[in-house]
PAZAPA-4460 file (N, C-alpha, C; in steps of 0.05 Angstrom, whole numbers, plus 32768, in hexadecimal, padded with zeros to 4 digits):
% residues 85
    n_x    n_y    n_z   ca_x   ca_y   ca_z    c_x    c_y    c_z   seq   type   mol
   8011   7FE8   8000   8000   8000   8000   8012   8019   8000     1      X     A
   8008   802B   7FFB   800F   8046   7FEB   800A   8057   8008     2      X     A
   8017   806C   800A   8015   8080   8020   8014   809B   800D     3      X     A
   7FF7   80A0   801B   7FF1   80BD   8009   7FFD   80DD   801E     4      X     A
   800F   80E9   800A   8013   8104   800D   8009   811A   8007     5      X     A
   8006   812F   800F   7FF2   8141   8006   800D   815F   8002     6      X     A
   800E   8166   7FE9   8022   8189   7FEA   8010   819C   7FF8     7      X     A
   8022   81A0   8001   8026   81B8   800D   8006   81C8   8012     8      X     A
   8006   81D3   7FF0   7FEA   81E4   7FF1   7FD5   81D1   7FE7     9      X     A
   7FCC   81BD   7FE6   7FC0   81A8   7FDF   7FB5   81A9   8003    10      X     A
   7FC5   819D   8017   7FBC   81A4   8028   7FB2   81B0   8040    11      X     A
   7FB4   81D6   8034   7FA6   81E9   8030   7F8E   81EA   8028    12      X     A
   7F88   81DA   800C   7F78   81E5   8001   7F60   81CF   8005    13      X     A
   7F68   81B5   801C   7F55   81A9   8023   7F53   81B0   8041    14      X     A
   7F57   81C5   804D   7F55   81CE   8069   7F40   81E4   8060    15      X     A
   7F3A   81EC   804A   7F2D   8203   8044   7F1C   81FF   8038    16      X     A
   7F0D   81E5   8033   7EF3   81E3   8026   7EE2   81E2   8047    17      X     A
   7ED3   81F8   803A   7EBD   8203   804E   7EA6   81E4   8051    18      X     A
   7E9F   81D5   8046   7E85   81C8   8042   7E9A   81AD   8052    19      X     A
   7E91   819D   806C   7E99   817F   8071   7E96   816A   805D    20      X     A
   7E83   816E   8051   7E77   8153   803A   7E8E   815F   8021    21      X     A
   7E95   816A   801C   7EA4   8173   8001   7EC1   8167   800C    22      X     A
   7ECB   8167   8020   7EE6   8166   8024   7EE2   8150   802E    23      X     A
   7ECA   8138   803F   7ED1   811B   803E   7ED1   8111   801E    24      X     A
   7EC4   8124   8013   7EC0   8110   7FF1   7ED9   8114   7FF0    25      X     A
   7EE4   8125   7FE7   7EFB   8128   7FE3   7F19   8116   7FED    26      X     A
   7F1A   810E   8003   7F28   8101   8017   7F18   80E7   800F    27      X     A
   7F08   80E6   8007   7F03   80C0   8004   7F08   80BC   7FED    28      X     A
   7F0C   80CD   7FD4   7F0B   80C7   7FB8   7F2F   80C1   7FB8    29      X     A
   7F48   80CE   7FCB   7F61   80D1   7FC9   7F6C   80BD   7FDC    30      X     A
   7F55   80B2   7FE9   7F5D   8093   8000   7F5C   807A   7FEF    31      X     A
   7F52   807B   7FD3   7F52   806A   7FC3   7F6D   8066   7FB6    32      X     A
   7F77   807D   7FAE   7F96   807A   7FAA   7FAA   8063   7FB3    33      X     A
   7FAD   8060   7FCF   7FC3   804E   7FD0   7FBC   8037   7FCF    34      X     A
   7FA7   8027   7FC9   7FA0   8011   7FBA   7FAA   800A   7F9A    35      X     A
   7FAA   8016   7F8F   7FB6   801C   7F70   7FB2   8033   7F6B    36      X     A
   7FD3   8041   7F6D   7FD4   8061   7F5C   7FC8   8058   7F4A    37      X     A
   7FCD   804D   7F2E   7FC7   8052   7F19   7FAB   804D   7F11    38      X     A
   7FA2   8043   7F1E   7F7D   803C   7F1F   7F70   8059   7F17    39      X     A
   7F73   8066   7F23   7F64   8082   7F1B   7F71   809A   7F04    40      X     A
   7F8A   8091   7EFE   7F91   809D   7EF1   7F85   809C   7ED8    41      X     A
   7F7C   80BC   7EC9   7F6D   80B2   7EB0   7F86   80C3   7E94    42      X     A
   7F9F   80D3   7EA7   7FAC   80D9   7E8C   7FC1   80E5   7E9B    43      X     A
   7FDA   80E2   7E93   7FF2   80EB   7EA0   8000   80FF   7E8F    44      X     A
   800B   8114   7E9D   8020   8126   7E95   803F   8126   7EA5    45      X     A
   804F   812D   7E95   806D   812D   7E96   806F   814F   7EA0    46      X     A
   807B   814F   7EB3   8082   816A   7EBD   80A2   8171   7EB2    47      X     A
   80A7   8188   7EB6   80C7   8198   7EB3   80D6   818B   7EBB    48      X     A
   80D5   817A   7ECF   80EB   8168   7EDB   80EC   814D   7ED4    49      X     A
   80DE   8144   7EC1   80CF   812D   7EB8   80CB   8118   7ECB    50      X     A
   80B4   8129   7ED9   80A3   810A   7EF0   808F   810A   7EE4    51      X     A
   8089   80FC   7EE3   806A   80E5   7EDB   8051   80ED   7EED    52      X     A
   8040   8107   7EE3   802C   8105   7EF9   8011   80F9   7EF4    53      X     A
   7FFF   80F2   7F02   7FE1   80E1   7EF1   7FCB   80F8   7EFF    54      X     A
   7FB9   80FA   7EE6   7FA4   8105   7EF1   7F8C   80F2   7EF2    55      X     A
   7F7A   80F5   7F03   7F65   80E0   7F09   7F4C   80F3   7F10    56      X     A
   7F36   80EA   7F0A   7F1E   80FC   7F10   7F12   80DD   7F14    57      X     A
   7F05   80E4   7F32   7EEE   80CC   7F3B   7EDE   80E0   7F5A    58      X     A
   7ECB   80D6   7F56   7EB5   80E0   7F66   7EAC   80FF   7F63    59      X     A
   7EAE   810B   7F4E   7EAE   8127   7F4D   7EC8   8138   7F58    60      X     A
   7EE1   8129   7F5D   7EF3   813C   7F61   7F05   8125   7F4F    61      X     A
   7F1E   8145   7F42   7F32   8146   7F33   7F4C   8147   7F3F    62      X     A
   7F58   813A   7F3C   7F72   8139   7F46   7F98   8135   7F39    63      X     A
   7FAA   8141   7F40   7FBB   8138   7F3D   7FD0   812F   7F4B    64      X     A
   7FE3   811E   7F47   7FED   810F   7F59   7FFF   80FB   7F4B    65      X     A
   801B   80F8   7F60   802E   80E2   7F51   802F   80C9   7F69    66      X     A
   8035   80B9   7F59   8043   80A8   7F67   8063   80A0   7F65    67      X     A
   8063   809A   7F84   8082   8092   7F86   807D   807C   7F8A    68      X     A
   8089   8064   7F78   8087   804B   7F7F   8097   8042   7F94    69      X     A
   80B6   8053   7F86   80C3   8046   7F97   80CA   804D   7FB7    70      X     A
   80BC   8060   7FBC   80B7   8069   7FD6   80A4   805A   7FE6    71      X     A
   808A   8050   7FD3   8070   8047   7FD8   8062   806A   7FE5    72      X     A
   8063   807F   7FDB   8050   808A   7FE3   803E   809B   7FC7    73      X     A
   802A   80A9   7FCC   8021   80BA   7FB3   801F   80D7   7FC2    74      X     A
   8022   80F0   7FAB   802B   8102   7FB5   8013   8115   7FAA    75      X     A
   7FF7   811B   7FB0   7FE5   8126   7FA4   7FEC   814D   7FA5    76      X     A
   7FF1   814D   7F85   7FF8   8169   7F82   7FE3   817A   7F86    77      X     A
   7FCA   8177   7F72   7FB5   8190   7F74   7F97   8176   7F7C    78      X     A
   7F84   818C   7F7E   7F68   817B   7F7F   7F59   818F   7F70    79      X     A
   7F41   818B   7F73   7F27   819C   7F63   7F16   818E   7F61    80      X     A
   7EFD   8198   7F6F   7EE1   8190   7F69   7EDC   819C   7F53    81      X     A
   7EC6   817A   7F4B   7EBD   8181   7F2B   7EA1   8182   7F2E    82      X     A
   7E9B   819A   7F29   7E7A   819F   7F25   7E6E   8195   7F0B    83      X     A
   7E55   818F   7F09   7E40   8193   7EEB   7E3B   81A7   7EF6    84      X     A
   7E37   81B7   7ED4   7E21   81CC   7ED2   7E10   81C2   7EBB    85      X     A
***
């Protein structure tokens, strides 16, 4: 199993969702992670430094996030709830 990290302003920016129900969704959609990073991943980008990051969208929130295998942990960069309009 995978040990999930959260940057810096990631979590910030889950200390600051005003609504409880928005920030357990949120926290349960990214507890799925260390079961299989790559399960949620639906498309990966190569950064400046060339790491491998995956983005995944499940339960109405968007996310990005790498994994370190060889660490065993994942390192969730950004989040975002996804609304319909």
């Amino acid at each position: 199993m995978y040990r999930v990290i959260f940057a810096p302003d990631v979590a910030e920016e889950l200390a600051a969702i005003d609504s409880p129900f928005e920030r357990r969704k949120v926290l349960a959609v990214i507890q799925c992670l260390p079961l299989d990073p790559e399960a949620l991943g639906i498309a990966s980008v190569v950064d400046t430094q060339g790491a491998i990051h995956q983005i995944g969208v499940c339960g109405g929130v968007a996310f990005v996030y790498r994994a370190e295998h060889a660490a065993r942990r994942i390192v969730v960069l950004a989040i975002q709830s996804v609304v319909d309009e």
